[in-house]
N, C-alpha and C positions, 0 to 999 in steps of 0.2 A: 504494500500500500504506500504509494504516492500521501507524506504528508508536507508541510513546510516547514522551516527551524522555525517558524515561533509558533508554530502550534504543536511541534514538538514541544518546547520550552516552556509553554501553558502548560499540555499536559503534567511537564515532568514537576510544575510548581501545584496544580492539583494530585497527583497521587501523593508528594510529601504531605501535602497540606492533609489530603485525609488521614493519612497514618501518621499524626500526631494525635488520634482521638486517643482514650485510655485505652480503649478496648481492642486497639490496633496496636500499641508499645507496651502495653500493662500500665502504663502511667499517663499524665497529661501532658501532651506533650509543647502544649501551650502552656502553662503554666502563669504567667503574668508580663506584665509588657514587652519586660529584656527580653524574653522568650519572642515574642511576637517582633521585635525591631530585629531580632537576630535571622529571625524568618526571612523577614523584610532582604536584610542585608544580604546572607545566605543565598539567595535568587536574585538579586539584584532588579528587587521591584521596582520600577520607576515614578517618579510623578506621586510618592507621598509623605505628606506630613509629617506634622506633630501629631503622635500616637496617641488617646486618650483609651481610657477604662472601657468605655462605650466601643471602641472598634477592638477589641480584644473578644467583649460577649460576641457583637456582631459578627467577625469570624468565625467562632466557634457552633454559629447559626448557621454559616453559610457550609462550614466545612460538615454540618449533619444534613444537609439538603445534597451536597454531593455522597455523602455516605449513602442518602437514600437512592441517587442514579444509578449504581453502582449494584444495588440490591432489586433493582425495579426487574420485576417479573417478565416482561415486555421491551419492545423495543417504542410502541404505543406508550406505556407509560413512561418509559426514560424519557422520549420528548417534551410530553405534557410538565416533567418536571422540568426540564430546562429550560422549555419556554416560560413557566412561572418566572424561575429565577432572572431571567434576562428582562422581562416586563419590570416586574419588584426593580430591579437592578437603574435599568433605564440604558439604551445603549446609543453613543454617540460616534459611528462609524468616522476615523479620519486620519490623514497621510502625516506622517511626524520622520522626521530625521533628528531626534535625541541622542544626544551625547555621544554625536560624531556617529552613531550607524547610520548604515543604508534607510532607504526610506521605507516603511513597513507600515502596517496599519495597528492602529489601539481603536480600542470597541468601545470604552468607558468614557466616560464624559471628562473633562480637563477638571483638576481636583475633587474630583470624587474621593467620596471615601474608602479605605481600604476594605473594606468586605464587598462593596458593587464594583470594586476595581477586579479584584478576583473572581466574583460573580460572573462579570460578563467576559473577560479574558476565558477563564478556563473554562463557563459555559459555551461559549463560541467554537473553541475548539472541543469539545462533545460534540456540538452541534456538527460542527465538518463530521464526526465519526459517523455518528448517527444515518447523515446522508449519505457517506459512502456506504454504506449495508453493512458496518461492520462493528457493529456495537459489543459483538460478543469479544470482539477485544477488551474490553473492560473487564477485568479478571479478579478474583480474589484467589490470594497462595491456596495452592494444595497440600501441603505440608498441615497435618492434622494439629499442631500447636502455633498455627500464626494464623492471624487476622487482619493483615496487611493486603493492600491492594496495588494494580499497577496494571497500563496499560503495557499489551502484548503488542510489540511493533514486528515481530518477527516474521521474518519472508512465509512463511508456512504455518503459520500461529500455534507452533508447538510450544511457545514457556509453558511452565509450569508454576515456578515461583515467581516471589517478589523478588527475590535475589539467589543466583546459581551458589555464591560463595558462600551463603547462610546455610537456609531453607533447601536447596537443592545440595550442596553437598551432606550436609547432616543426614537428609533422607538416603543419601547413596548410601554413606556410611553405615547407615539403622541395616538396609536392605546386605548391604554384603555379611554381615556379622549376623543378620539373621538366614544367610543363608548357608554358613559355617555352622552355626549352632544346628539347624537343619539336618548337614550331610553330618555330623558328629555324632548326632543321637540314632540319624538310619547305620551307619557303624557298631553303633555300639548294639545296636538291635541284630546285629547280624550274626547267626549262631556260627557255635566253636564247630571245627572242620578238624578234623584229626588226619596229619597226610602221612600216610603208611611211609617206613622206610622202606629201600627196595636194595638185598645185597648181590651188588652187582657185583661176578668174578672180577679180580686183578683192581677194585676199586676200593678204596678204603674210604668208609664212610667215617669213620668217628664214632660208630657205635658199637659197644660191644653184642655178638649174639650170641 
């Protein structure tokens, strides 16, 4: 699939963003401002302020609306939520050449605030997925102890996890050691054989007869 680097770069600031819920790290992974300006910083968001208390909840509003696209039954209901959020949000399509790149487009209205800034950026690029017919890239780890999420960019849409060097090596590792423990115990099941000696003239076995 044909995407573009900034809706790649949406994407990849929406999947962090969702797996900072608790329920995705075991803890919050917003925790208070620094946390949220570090976000900021981290991605290198553009075009925002001064942080207040209020865009900190509002984040963590918007990062449960993408939680729920993510879980949406349907391809029918993922849109309906996006379009929500993009309407709520308000979206101001237009051409920017910021801080020396190329000229690109921003969907969010000029000082918006940070939660409709990520609204409509990382709803936008849902929305491209969406229309390409490929929603089911939107994936949660298969690894039966994680709750993390991540879009599958891959030629052939085999991932499996959030991350190969976590989540996918750990399960390899589960799997080979469970299949050593496997052939060990059909071993150990396998009855005693008793091999006759055999005294062959001019050979000397080592046994006396």
């Amino acid at each position: 699939m044909l995407i573009t680097h900034d809706t790649q770069c949406a994407l990849d600031v929406l999947v962090d963003l969702v797996n900072t819920a608790p329920e995705a790290c075991g803890q919050e992974g917003l925790p208070d401002l620094a946390a949220l300006r570090g976000f900021v910083v981290r991605h290198e968001v553009s075009e925002v302020g001064t942080l207040a208390a209020v865009d900190l909840d509002a984040v963590r509003r918007v990062r449960s609306q993408f939680q729920d696209v993510f879980r949406a039954r349907s391809t029918q209901v993922a849109a309906d939520m996006v379009n929500t959020m993009l309407a709520q949000a308000g979206t101001t399509p237009r051409l920017t050449d910021h801080d020396g790149h190329d000229w690109h487009m921003h969907y969010f209205a000029p000082c918006a605030a940070l939660a409709d800034h990520l609204a409509v950026e990382a709803g936008m690029a849902l929305a491209f997925i969406i229309v390409a017919g490929e929603r089911e890239r939107l994936r949660p780890c298969e690894a039966p102890d994680c709750a993390r999420v991540f879009v599958d960019l891959s030629r052939n849409r085999s991932r499996r996890y959030c991350d190969s060097r976590t989540c996918g090596n750990r399960l390899h590792v589960a799997a080979y050691r469970a299949r050593q423990r496997t052939a060990a115990e059909a071993a150990d099941d396998l009855p005693a054989v008793d091999v006759p000696v055999v005294d062959m003239p001019g050979v000397d076995t080592g046994v006396p007869v």
